[in-house]
N, C-alpha and C positions, 0 to 999 in steps of 0.2 A: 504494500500500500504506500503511495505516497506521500511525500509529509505535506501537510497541509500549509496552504502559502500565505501569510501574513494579510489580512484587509481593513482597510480603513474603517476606522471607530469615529463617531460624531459623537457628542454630548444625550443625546439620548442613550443611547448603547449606556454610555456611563450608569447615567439615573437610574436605568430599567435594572442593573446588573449590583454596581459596588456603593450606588451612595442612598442605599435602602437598608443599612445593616439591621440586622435583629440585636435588641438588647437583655440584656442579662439580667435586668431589674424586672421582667415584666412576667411574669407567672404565679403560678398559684399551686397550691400542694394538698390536697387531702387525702384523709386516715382513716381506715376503717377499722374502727374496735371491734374486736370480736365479743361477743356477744357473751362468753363467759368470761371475758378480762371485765368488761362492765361490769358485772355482776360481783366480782372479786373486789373492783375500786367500791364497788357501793357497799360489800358488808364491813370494808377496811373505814371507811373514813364515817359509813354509820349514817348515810344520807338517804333521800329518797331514789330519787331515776335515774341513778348513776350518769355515765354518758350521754346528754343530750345535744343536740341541735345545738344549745348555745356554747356547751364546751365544746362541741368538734369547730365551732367556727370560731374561739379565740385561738385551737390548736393551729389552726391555719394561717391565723392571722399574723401568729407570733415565730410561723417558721422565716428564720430571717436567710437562711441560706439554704438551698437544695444540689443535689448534684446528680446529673442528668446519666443515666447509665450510661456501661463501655460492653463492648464483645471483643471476639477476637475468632479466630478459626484456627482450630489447631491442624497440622499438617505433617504427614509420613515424606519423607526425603527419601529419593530415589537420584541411586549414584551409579554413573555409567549407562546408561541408557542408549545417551550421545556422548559421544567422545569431549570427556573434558566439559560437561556440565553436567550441576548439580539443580536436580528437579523437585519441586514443592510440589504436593496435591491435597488438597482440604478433605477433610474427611469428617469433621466435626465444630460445629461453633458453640465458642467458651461464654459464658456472660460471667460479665466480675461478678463477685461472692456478695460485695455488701455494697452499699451507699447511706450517706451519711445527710442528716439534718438535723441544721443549729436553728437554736429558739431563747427567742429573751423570754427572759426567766420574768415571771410579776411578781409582786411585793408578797402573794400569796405562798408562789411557789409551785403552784401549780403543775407545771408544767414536768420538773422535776416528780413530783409526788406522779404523777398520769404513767410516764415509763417507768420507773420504779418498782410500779406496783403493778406493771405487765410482765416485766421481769421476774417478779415476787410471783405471779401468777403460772407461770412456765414452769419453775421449780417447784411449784406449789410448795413457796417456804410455811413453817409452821413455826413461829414466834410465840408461842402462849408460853409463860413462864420468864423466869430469867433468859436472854436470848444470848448471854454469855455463855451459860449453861446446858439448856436446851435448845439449841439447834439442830434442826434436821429438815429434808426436804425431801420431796418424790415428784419426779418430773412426769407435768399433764402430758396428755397425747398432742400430737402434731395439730392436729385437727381443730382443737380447742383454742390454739393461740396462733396459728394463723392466720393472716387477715390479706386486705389489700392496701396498695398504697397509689397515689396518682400524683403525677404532676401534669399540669396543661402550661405549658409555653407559649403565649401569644405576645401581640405586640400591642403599643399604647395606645391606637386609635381602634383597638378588640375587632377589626376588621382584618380582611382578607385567610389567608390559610392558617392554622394554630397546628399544633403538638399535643396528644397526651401521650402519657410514658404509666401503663399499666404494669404493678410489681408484685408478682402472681406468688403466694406463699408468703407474705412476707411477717417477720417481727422483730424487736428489736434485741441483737446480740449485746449491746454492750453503749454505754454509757462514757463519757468522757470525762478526765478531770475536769474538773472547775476550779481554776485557782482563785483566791479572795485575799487579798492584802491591802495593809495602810498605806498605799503607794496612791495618786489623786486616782478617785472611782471612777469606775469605767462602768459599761452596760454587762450586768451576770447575762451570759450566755451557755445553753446547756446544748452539747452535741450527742446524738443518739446515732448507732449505727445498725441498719437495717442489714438483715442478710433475706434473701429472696430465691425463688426457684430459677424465678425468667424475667421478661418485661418484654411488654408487647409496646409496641406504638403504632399508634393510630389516627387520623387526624382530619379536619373540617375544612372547605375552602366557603 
């Protein structure tokens, strides 16, 4: 095949193509609690309807950072075939393990106490007593803690084509330090890392 020959660009060409960028501030993230993780935060903190509408929409609110999944395709190397090349063939595609999202933290704590107590929920830790003492746990079934997760990707005028990024199995492995010091205060931010089976994407024009 030929290589292809160089052709004159005008300022539309431009517009249509590089000076439309998509931004990084423009999406949204929602959580699906599974239904006996609610049920676990409601008999822990001793309230009425555990997860509702209005806490999944400050969870959302408060996710300050997300991060957009990765694949990869793994591949068998085949050597000699042709003389003096080395050949790649795809046989399987990888998705990363986990993905991560940070959240300000409110004067409540909220936010902290939600995974916490999904985590708590997984292990089904058993805290009654001294928890110096009596510690022990039995890990619930797959099925009862995991959920879904979404991101949608659009842009600031909520027009033309968007992104979501569905994360099939998901729940949270692991919890981040949170450093807190007499050094001038900053915003408490809590980072949660999700581990997942897949993520599908799908999208609206």
């Amino acid at each position: 095949m030929a290589t292809p020959k160089p052709r004159a660009r005008n300022v539309a060409d431009l517009k249509a193509s590089i000076l439309n960028p998509s931004l990084t501030s423009t999406y949204e993230t929602s959580f699906v609690f599974p239904g006996a993780v609610a049920g676990w935060m409601n008999r822990q903190s001793g309230v009425g309807n555990g997860i509702d509408f209005d806490t999944l929409n400050r969870v959302q609110i408060a996710c300050r950072e997300a991060t957009l999944p990765g694949s990869s395709l793994a591949t068998h190397t085949l050597d000699n075939d042709h003389t003096g090349v080395t050949e790649r063939h795809a046989y399987r595609r990888q998705y990363d393990t986990t993905s991560s999202f940070s959240f300000y933290v409110d004067e409540k704590y909220d936010i902290i106490h939600f995974f916490e107590n999904w985590i708590s929920f997984i292990v089904n830790e058993d805290g009654s007593g001294d928890a110096r003492d009596n510690y022990n746990y039995r890990v619930n079934f797959p099925n009862e803690y995991k959920s879904e997760i979404f991101i949608r990707k659009f842009e600031r005028d909520y027009k033309g084509r968007d992104l979501q990024y569905k994360f099939v199995n998901a729940y949270p492995i692991s919890i981040n330090q949170m450093p807190v010091s007499y050094d001038a205060s900053q915003l408490l931010l809590c980072t949660v890392n999700f581990n997942f089976s897949r993520y599908i994407v799908s999208g609206e024009r």
